[in-house]
N, C-alpha and C positions, 0 to 999 in steps of 0.2 A: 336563741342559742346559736353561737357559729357555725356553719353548716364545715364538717370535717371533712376532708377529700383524701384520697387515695395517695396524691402526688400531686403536689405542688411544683407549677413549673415559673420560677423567674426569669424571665428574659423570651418577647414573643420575636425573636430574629428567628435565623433562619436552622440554629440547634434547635431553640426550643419548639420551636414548630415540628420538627425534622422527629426531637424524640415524642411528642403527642401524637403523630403519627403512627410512631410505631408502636404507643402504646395502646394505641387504640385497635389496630389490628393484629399484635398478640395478646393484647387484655382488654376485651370489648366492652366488660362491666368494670374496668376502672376509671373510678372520677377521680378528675382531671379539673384543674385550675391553670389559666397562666397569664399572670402577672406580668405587663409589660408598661416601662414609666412613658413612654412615646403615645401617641394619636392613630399611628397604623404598627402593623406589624412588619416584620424584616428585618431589624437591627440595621448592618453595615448592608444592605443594599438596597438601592434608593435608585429607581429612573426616572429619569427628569424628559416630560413630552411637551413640546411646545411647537408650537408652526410647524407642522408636519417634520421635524427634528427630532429625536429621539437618542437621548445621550444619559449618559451613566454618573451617577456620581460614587459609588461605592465598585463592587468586580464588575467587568463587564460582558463576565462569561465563565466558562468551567472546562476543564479538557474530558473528554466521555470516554477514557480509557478507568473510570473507577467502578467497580461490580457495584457498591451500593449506591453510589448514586443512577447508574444506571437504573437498578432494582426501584429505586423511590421513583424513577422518572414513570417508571412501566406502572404503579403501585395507585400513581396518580392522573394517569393518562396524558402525562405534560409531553413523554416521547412520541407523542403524535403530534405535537406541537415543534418541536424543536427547531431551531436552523443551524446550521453547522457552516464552519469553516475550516477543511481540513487543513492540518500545518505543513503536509505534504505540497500544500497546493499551493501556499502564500509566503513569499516572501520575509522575509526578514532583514533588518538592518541594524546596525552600529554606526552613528555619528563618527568620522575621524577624520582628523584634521580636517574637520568642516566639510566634509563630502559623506552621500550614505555608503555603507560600506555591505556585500552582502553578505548574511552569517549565512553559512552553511549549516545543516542540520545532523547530516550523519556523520560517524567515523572519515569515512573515507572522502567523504566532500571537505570535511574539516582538512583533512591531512593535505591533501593537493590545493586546496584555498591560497592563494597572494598572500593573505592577513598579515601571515607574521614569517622569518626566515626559517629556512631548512635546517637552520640551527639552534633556531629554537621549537623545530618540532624535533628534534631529535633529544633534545631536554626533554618535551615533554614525555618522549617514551624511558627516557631513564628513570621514571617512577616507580617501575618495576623493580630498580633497586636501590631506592630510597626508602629512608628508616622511616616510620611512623613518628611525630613529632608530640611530646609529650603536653600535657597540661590542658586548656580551653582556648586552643590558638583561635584567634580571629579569622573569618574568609579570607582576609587579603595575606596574611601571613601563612596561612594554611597552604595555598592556593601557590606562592611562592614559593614556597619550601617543595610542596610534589611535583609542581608544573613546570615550573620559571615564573621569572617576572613578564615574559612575554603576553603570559595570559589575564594578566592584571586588568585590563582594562574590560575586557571582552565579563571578566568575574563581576566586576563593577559594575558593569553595564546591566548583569543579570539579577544582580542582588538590588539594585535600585529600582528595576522595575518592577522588583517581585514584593518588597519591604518598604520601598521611598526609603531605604537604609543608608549606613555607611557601612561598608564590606571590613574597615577597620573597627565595627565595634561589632557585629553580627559575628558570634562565632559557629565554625563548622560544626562541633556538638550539637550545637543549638538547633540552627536549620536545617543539616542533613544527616540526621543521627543514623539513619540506616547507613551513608558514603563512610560513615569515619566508624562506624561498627566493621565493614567490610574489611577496611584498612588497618585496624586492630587486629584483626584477626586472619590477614592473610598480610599483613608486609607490604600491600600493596595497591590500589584501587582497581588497577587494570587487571592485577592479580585475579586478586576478588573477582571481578565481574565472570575473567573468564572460567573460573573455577566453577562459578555457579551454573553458566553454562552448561560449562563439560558434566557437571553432576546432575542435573536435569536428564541432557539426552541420554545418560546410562541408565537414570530412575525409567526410562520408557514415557518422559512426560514428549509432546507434543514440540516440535523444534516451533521456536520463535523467531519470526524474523523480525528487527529492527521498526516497529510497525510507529507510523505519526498519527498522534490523536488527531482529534478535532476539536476546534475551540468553537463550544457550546453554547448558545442563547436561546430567544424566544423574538416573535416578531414583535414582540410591544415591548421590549427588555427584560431585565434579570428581574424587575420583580413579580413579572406574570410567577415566576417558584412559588415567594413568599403570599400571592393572591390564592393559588392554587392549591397548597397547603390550607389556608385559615377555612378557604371554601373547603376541605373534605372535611374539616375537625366541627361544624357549626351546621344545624345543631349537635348537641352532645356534648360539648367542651365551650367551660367561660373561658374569654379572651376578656379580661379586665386593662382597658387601655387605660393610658393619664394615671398609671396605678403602680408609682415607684415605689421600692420598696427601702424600707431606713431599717429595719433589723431583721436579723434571726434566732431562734433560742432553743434550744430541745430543753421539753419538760416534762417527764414525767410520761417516754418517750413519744413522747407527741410533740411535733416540728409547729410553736409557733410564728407567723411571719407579719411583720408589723409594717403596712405602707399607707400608702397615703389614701388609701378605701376602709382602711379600718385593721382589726386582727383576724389573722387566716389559719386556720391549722389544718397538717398534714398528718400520715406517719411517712413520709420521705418529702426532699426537696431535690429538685433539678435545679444547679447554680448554671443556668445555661445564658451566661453572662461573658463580657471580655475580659479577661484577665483584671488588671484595676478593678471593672465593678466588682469583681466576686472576690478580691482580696478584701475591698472596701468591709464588706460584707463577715468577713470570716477571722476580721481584727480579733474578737474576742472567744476564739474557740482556744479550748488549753493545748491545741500544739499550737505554739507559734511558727507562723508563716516565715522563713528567712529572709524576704523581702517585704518591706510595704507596698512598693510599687513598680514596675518595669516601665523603661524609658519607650515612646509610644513618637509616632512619626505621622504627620498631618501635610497634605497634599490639597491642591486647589487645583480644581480639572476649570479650564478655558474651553469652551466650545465653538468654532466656529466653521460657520457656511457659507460656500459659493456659490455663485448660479454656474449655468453655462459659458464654458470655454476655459473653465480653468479644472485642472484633473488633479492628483493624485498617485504617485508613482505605485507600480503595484506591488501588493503586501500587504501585512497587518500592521506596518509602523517602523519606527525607530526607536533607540535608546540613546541619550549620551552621556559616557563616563564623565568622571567629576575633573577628568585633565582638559577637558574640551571647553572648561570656563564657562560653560550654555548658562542661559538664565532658566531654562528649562532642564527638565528631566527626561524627557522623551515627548512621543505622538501615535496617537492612535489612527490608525484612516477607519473611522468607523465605519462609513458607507461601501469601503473595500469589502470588510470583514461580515458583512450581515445585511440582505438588501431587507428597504424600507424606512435605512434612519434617517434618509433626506428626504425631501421634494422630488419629484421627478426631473433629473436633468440638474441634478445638483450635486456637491458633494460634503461631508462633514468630515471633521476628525478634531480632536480631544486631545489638549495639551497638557501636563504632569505639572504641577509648579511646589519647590515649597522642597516637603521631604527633610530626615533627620537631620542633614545637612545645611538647609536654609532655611529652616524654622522665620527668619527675620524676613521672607518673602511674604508670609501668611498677613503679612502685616496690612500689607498692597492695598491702594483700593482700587475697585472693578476694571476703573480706566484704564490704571496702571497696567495693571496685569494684562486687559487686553488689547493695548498698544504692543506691550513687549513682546508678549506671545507671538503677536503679528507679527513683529519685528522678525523676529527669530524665524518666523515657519515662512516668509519670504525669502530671507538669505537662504535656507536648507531645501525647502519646498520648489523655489522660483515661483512663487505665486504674484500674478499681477490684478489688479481689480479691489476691488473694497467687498469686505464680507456682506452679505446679504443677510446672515444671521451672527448674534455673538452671545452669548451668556456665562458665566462667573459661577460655577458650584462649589460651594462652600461645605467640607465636610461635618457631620456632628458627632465623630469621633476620629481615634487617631488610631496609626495601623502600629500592635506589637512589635516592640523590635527585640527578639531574643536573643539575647546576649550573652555574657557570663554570667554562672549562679542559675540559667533556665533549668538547666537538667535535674538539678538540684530543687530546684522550685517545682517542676515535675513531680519527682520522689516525697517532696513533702505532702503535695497533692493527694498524692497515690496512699502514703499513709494516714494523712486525717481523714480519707472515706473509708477507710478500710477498718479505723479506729473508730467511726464514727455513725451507727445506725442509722440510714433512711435518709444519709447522705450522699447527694453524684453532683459531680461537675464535670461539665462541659461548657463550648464556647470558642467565642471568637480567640484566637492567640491558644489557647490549651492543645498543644501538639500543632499549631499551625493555622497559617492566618487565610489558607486558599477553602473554596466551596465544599471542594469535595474533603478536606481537610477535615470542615464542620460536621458536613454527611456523618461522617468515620465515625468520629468523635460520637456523635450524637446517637449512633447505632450501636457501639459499645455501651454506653450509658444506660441504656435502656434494657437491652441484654445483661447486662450487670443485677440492674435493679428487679428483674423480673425472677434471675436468680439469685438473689436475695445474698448477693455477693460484695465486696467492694468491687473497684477497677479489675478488667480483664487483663490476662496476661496477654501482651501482645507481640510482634518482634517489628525493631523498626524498621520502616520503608523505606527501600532503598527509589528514592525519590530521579528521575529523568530531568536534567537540565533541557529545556525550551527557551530558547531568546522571543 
């Protein structure tokens, strides 16, 4: 007879690990399954170690300003592990006209910056009495309309390296539902911010200053998480690898799950899947999904290494807007950002290729791509010498790009688990495609489930731009 479990978890990335976790230490006697179609666990994050090289094909970090992922780090002992690179401390840049250009990070460093004219920061502050712009405007239309066009590229530059997106199809709702909740509700974004502010320091909360995370790893890479995780849950918890899953069914209220080990039953399941898989999946429940599937953006990270005498300007990188005609999309200096991903006396950094945008890049082969790369990080970089290291990472999924109809696709969400007994989903793309995004997600779900509720009511995050 099929051995019954408590909760079924689909998908062993770094949700469904994140909610076995915690279901293990607020419900220590519930069994626990999770089904993952891959050979290791992690989903979307994958590092790639080779000749004392150490480069990322999926995030290649996290910022430590979010309580639960903090909490999971403490939960698992990984914050004794961690390396950090504060954003206070590193650099930034924007490609323009062919030169780096340096982003500033606060208010007032932005305001005094060269970037753009006096006149179009003075556009920017007439936001204050600009109308709120109706329907599911796009970033880049959005972003015009409050800011000016002046900020077009700098929006570009942030939406690319955060989605491999295009700012013309990524709408504001979508990606920063807390910014355009603020701006509904005060007239204004600058409004908003400072409103909430000023309502803070009369509540008697704690003044906050302007504070810069840290961008977060580990010294063997991002997947020491998803190692450290599988290590707390085993024994006590199957991890069924090579074990995809082709159906779901409630019968008889008992969650059958039909994959490629056989039939599994639960009474709940965790869709702790990317958006696609878990639509795949949810074709045949009686609310119909108003999409089948959202439009999904695939990237090809170029890795390559120097010996000595050639450097790396300081920072964590670049970006470049889609007017700067790059064959790339940005660069990482990973050995800037985290020590130990090179050789000693060497340096590494991580080129973006591909994205919504140039999907016909993906096509490339290895050569290709690592000639051009070159090409490109000698003109910008001034690099002279032939790399000592090169490798080509190929991703095996592609990053959500939310669009119009997400918020919508959300609310459906929110209703089929609410309609739907001993059902959660979470996942890569569901509220957002960053780590701690996953964290979030993955912590509600489980809180959910344990009170025997649908989805939590939540309000949204007013999310912090970072270049």
């Amino acid at each position: 007879m099929t051995e019954q479990f408590d909760t079924l978890i689909i998908g062993g990335g770094l949700s469904g690990l994140t909610a076995a976790h915690k279901l293990r230490i607020h419900s220590p006697e519930h069994r626990l399954c999770i089904l993952e179609k891959s050979a290791v666990a992690g989903g979307v994050i994958r590092t790639h170690r080779e000749n004392s090289y150490i480069s990322e094909i999926g995030p290649h970090g996290f910022l430590d300003n979010c309580p639960e992922s903090r909490q999971l780090l403490l939960e698992t002992g990984l914050d004794k592990e961690c390396v950090r690179a504060p954003l206070i401390n590193f650099v930034r840049y924007v490609c323009q006209n062919g030169r780096l250009c340096c982003i500033p990070q606060t208010p007032k460093k932005i305001l005094m910056a060269p970037l753009i004219s006096w006149r179009d920061k003075l556009r920017i502050l007439s936001e204050l009495w600009t109308k709120p712009i109706q329907g599911e405007p796009t970033v880049a239309k959005w972003v015009a309309h409050r800011f000016g066009p002046a900020l077009l590229p700098f929006a570009d530059a942030v939406f690319t390296g955060t989605y491999a997106g295009d700012y013309n199809e990524l709408t504001i709702d979508s990606v920063m539902p807390g910014i355009r909740a603020l701006e509904k509700e005060h007239g204004s974004v600058i409004r908003g911010l400072i409103t909430r502010m000023w309502r803070a320091k009369r509540s008697g909360q704690p003044s906050k200053k302007l504070q810069m995370p840290a961008m977060t790893s580990f010294p063997g890479g991002m997947s020491r998480l998803n190692e450290r995780l599988a290590e707390e849950l085993t024994p006590g918890v199957d991890i069924l690898f090579n074990c995809g899953v082709d159906s779901i069914a409630r019968r008889d209220a008992v969650w059958q799950v039909t994959s490629e080990g056989g039939i599994h039953t639960a009474r709940n399941i965790i869709l702790a899947l990317p958006v696609n898989a878990a639509l795949r999946l949810l074709q045949g429940m009686q609310l119909a999904s108003p999409v089948k599937a959202i439009p999904e953006a695939w990237i090809i990270t170029v890795v390559l290494g120097f010996a000595g005498g050639s450097s790396l300007p300081p920072g964590f990188g670049y970006l470049t807007p889609e007017q700067e005609a790059r064959f790339t999309l940005g660069t990482l200096f990973s050995s800037n950002m985290f020590p130990g991903r090179a050789p000693e006396g060497h340096i590494v950094f991580e080129t973006l290729i591909g994205g919504r945008r140039h999907p016909e890049r993906l096509e490339l082969d290895d050569a290709t791509l690592t000639r051009l790369a070159l090409q490109e990080a000698r003109e910008i970089l001034n690099l002279t010498g032939e790399p000592t290291y090169s490798k080509v990472l190929r991703p095996e999924g592609g990053i959500p790009q939310l669009g119009r109809g997400y918020p919508q696709l959300l609310a459906w969400r929110d209703k089929l688990v609410q309609d739907t007994p001993g059902l959660f989903i979470s996942g890569f793309g569901w509220e957002g495609i960053g780590i701690n995004d996953m964290i979030k997600t993955a912590d509600r779900t489980v809180a959910a489930l344990l009170n025997a509720s649908g989805t939590e009511e939540h309000q949204a995050e007013i999310k912090r731009v970072y270049f």
